[in-house]
N, C-alpha and C positions, 0 to 999 in steps of 0.2 A: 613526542607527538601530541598536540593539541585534543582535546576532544569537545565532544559535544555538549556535556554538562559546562567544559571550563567555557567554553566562548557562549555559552549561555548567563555563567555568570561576568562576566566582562562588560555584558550589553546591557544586563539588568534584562530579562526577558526568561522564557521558560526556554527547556529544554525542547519541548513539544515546538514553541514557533522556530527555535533552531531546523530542526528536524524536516520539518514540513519546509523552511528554506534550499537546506542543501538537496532535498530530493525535488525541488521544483512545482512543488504546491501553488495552485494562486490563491489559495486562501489565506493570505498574507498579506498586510499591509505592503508594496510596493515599497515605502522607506526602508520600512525593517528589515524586506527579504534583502534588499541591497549591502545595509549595513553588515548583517550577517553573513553574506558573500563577499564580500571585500575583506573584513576581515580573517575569515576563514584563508582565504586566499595569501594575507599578508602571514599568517601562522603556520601556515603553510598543513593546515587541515587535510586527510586523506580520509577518505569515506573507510567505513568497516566493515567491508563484503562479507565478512565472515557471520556476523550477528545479521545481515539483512539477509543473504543465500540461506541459512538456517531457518529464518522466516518464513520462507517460501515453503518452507516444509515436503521441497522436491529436490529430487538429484537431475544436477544437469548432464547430459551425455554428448558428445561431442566422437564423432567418428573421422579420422587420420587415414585417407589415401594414402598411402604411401607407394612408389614407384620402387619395385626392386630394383637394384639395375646389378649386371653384372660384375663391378666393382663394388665390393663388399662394405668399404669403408665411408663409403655415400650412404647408402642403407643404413650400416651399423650408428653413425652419426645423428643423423635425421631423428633415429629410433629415441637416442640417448637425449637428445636435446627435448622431445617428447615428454619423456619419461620423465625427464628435472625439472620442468616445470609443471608436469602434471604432479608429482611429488611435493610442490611446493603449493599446489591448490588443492591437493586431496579433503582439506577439511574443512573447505568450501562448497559440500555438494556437488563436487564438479570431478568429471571423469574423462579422460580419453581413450578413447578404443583402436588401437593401429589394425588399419587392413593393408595388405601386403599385396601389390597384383607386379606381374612381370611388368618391367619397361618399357619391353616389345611388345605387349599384347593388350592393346588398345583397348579392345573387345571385354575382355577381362576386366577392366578397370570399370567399363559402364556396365556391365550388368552385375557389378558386386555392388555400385554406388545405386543404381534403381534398387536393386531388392534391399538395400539396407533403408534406402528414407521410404519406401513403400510399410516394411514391417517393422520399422522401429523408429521409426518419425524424430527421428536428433534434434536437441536444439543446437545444433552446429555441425558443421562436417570443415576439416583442414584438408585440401588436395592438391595432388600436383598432376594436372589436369593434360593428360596425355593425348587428347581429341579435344579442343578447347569448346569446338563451335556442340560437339554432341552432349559436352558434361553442362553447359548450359542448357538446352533443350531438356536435359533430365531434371535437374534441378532449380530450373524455372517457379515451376506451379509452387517448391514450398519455400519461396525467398521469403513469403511474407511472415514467415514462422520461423523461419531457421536464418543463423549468422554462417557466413563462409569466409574461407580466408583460405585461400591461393597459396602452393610455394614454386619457385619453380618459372613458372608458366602465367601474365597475367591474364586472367578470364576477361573483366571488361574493366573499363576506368572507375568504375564504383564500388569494384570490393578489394578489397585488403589484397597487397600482395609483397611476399617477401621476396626480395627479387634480389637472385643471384647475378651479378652480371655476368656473363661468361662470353660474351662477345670481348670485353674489357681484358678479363682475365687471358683470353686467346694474344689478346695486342698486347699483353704486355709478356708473355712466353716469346712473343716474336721479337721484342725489344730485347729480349736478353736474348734470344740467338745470334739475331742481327748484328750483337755487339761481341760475341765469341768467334765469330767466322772473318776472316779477312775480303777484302771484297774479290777478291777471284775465286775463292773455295766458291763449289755446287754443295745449294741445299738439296735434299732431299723431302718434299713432302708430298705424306701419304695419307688419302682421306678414307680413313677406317667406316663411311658409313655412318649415316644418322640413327640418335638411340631416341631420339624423340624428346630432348630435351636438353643436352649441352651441347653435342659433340659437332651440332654445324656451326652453331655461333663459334664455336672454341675456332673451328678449321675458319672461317671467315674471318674473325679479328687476327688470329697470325697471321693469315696472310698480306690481309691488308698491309699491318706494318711491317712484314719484311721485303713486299715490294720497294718499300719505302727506302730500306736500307740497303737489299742486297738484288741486284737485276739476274744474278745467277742460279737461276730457280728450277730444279723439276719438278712439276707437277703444278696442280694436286692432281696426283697418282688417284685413283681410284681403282681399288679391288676386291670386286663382289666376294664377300663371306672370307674377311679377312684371315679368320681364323686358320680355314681348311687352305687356305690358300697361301701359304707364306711362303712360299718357295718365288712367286712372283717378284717378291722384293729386289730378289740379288738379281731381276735382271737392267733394276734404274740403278745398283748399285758399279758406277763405274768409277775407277782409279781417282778422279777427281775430287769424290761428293766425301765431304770431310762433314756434315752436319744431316742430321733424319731430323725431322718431327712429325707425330702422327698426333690425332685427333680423339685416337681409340686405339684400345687393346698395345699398350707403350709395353708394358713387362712384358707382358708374349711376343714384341716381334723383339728387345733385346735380350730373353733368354734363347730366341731362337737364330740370332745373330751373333753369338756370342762364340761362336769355332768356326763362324764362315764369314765374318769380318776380321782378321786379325789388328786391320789398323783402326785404332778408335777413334768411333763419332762424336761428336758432340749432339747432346741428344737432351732437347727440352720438350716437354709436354706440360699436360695439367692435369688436376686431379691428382689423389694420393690412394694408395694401395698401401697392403703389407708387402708386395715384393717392390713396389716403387722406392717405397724407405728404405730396404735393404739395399735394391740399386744403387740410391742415390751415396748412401754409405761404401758402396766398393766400389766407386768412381767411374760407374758401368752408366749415369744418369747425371746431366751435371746440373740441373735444374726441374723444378714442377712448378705449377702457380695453381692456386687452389681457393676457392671462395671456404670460409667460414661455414660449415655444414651444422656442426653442430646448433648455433646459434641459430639456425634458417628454422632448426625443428621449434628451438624453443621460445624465441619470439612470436612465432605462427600462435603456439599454443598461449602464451600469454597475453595475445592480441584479442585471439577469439574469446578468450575469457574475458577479458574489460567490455567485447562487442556484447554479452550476453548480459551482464548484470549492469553496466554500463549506461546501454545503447551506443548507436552508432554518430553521435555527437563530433567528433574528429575528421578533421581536415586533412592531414596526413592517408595517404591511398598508399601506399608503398614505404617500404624501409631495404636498406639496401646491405646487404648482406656483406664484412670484411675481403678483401683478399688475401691472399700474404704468399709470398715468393720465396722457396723452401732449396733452400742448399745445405750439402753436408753441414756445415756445422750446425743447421738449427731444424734437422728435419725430426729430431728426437724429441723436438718439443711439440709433436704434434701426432 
């Protein structure tokens, strides 16, 4: 990697008019600054946040909404991807701080996010913004001060957002059902209720595409408080319906189908669990489709850090998060 002394010496010029170039000085002759951006560019030059962040002689703090959700391995993921790249700017003056509010609890999310830029004024906040139109109203007044970046959820076309597609990931769980089911088999699908952040898109893109493929459809089933309620189930389930998909809560309705269906469904969802893995391993789950979680944490957090020492220079608004399609043989690798 090039530095700053060497493409100082390559030009014939000081260190100092390098410097005052890459950081966008106009106290530069216009030739020079060019010559030294261009080349820098063709050397393929990266600035050294670590000796400028040091500079500053302050610690940057950056606070991580994060959305619990009932599926442990959304959370746990998000967390971890955080975590590796905050581990990887630790010696940058730069910190993340994870706050954790329910999924469900909307409320929670905006009076943890008021009291924290109220008493500890961040130069960043990462969230996955559970009331979109309210966490702007809060965080309006310190845009001019602070960088934000979205996961999840996008706030408006102007800030950063790691975007899961999960309307995507829905279409394509229903591509694979579509193609397991013969076309006279009854689907079964059942809409577990929105969590405020996948689970309608998920139910909306399956559906779409397996109108597409299969006309033999029940539902969407909808059943308030799916949990307490699962004995509903067995009454769509009739002699016909060879395939279920739900939207929500997939392990709890096939551990709770599992001595009152004896003949087996074919049964695709999204998102991953620890009992989903094992499912999917005793041939109890024949598919999941799942976005890249990990990576949604840790690009978020290394976005907001280029936005802070950076600026906000970039034309890119969005980055779009993997998917990947997890059958027995390769759900161990995830």
């Amino acid at each position: 990697m090039i530095t700053q002394e060497e493409l100082a010496k390559k030009l014939g010029v000081s260190r100092t008019t390098v410097a005052r170039a890459l950081n966008g000085s106009n106290n530069i002759k216009p030739e020079t600054k060019e010559k030294i951006l261009t080349l820098a560019k063709e050397l393929g030059y990266v600035k050294n946040y670590l000796g400028s962040s040091l500079a500053l002689k302050s610690d940057k703090i950056v606070y991580a909404f994060i959305a619990k959700s009932k599926n442990e391995n959304y959370t746990s993921e998000i967390k971890r991807g955080i975590k590796g790249a905050n581990g990887e700017l630790k010696e940058y003056n730069f910190k993340i701080e994870i706050i954790e509010t329910d999924i469900n609890d909307t409320w929670e999310q905006l009076e943890k996010l008021e009291a924290i830029l109220k008493e500890k004024r961040p130069d960043g906040i990462i969230i996955t913004p559970l009331d979109k139109t309210r966490v702007m109203d809060i965080i309006a007044p310190y845009m001019d001060t602070m960088k934000v970046v979205s996961i999840g959820k996008k706030l408006t076309d102007t800030i950063f957002h790691v975007e899961p597609n999960y309307y995507k990931s829905g279409k394509v769980a229903g591509d694979i059902m579509g193609n397991l089911l013969n076309s006279h088999d009854k689907l079964l699908v059942i809409d577990g209720g929105d969590d405020n952040l996948s689970s309608k898109k998920y139910l909306d893109g399956f559906y779409e595409k397996v109108e597409e493929l299969n006309s033999n459809i029940e539902g969407p089933v909808y059943i308030e408080d799916l949990l307490s309620h699962m004995g509903k189930i067995l009454d769509y389930l009739t002699p016909d319906v060879k395939g279920l998909y739900t939207n929500r809560y997939a392990s709890q309705i096939v551990e709770y189908l599992r001595d009152k269906k004896p003949e087996k469904l074919k049964i695709v969802t999204n998102g991953l669990s620890k009992k989903i893995r094992e499912q999917i391993l005793n041939h109890e789950v024949t598919a999941t489709v799942m976005e890249e979680i990990y990576e949604q944490g840790y690009v978020a957090s290394k976005h907001i850090f280029n936005l802070i020492y950076k600026g906000d220079n970039e034309k890119q608004r969005s980055y779009n998060a993997k998917i990947h399609i997890l059958f027995r043989e390769n759900v161990d690798n995830f």
